[in-house]
N, C-alpha and C positions, 0 to 999 in steps of 0.2 A: 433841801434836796431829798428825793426819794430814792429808795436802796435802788431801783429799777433803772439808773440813772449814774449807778458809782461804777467806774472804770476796772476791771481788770486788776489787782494788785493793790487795792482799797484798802483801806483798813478803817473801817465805819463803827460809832457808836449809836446805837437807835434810840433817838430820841422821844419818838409816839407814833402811834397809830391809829389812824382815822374812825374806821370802823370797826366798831364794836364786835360785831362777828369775827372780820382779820384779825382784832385785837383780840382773843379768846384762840384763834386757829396757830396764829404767832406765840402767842402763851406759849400754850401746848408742849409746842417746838423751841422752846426755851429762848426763844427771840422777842422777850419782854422787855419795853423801856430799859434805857440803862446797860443791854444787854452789847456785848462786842464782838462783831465779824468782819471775816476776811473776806470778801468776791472773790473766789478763785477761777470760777469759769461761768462764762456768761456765751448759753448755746443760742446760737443763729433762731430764730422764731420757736426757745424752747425756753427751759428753767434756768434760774439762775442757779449757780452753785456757789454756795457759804461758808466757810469755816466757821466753828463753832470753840467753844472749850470744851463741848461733847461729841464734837467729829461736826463729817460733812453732811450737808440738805439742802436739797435741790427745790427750789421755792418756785414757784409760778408765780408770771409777771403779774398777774393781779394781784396776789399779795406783798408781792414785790414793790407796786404803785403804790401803794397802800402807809406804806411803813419810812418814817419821816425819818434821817440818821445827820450824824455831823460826821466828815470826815473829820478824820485825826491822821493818819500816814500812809505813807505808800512804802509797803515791803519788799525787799529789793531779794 
């Protein structure tokens, strides 16, 4: 499953990223393999929005496509 793809109230671990470029832009933004977010808001034809362990980031759905995760929970 692709993050661009996880439900509202997700709780995702990112398992790889495709492209080399996203993979370096995701870096960045500390959304490295391994790394764990929350979807908390997913705008109508806009960004996604992620929780992070260093706050929130609002991610465009092409690197949102981009980034391979496993769900793990739904936070109530």
């Amino acid at each position: 499953m692709t993050l661009d793809q996880v439900p509202r109230g997700i709780r995702v671990r990112i398992i790889g990223i495709a492209n080399i470029e996203r993979k370096l832009e995701a870096t960045r933004l500390g959304l490295g393999p391994g790394a764990w977010v929350l979807v908390t808001r997913i705008v109508p034809k806009g960004p996604i929005i992620v929780r992070t362990e260093a706050g929130q980031i609002a991610l465009g759905r092409q690197l949102a496509r981009d980034i391979t995760v496993s769900a793990v929970s739904v936070e109530q």
